[in-house]
N, C-alpha and C positions, 0 to 999 in steps of 0.2 A: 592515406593518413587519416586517423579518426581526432574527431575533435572535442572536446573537454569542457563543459558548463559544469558550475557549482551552484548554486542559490540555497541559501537560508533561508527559508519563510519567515521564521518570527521574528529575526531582525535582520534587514539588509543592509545595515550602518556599520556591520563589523568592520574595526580595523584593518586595512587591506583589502579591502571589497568594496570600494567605488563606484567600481563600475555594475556590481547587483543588479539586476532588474528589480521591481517593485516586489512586493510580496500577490497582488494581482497578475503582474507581468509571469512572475514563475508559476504559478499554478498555473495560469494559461495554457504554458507551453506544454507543462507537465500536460496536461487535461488531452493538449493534441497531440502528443508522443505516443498516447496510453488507451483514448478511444479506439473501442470494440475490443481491445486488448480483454478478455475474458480469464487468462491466464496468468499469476503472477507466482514468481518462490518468495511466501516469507522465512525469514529467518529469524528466529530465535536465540536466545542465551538458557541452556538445556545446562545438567549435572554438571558441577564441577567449572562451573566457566563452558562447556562443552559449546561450539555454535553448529545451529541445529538449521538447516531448511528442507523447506519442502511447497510441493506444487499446490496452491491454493485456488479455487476459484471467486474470482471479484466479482461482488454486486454490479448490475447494471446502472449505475447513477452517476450522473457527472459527476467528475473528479472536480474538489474544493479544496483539497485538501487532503480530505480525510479518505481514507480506504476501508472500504467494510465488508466481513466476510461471516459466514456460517462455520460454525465447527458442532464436533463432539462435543459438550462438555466434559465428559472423562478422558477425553484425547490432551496426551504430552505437550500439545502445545498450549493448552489452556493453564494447565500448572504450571506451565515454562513462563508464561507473561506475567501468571499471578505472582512468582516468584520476582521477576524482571522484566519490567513490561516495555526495557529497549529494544526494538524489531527493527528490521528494515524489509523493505519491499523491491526486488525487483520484476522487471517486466522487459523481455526482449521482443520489440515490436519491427519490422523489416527494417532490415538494416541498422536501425540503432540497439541501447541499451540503458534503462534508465533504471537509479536506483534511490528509493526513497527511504531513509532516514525519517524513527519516529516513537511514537510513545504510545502502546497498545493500551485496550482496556476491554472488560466485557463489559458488554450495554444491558441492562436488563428492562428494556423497553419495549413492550409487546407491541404496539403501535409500530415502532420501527421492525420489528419484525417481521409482520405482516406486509406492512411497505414493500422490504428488501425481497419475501419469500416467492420464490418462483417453482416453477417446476423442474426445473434439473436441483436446485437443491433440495427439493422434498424427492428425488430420485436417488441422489447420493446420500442423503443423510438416512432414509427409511423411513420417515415417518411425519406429521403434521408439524404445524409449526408453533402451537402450545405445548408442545413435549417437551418434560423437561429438561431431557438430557441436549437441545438448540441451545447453543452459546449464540449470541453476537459479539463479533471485533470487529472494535473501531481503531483503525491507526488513524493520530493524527500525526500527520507529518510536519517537520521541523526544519527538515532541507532536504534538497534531490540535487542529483547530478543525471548528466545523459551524454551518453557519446553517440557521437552520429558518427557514422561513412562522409565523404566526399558527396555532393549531392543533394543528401538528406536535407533533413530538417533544422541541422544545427545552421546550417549558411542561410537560413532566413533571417536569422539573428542580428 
């Protein structure tokens, strides 16, 4: 039997949701569901309503929250948030499956870029990371869910 968490981050006081963790408490968890996790599908709102995912790889930085990634700038997804910047995140880490719910944006902060830039993304992308065609996204997330296995990490709960 898998088991079923919800949390909002921006407000835990929704009607029907008492029992919420803090908005602290679900990052947390989120943070320990999702460590080393390098690998996540965002998805998108593409043409026509269309929903679009695909394998993205996540910055190495503690999760707070926010999720931040490298793209094309001429890449489908970048015109897809400009257009709709509702995304969600998933991330299937052993045994569970966590999904975050959020509000994308491109950052044009070359400081954080430099921050974020490593070497497998200056491998994947081709080239430095004052280039212009480097996007930054930031998803901040607004709520997650996660389902665990028997076992897991939801029965710490």
């Amino acid at each position: 039997m898998w088991t079923l968490r919800h949390w909002y981050f921006a407000d835990s006081s929704i009607p029907g949701r008492n029992d919420s963790p803090s908005r602290d408490e679900a990052v947390a968890k989120v943070r320990e569901l999702v460590e080393g996790e390098r690998t996540a599908m965002l998805t998108t709102i593409g043409e026509q309503g269309r929903i679009v995912s695909r394998p993205m790889a996540t910055q190495d930085v503690e999760f707070d929250g926010d999720v931040w990634f490298f793209a094309d700038r001429q890449s489908p997804k970048v015109a897809e948030i400009q257009a709709d910047p509702r995304v969600n995140v998933t991330w299937t880490p052993d045994g569970s499956w966590v999904s975050l719910a959020g509000t994308a944006e491109l950052v044009h902060d070359m400081d954080k870029k430099r921050e974020l830039w490593d070497a497998g993304t200056k491998a994947w992308l081709q080239c430095e990371v004052d280039d212009p065609k480097v996007a930054l996204i930031r998803v901040d997330g607004e709520s997650a869910e996660y389902w665990d296995s028997p076992g897991g990490a939801s029965t710490v709960l």
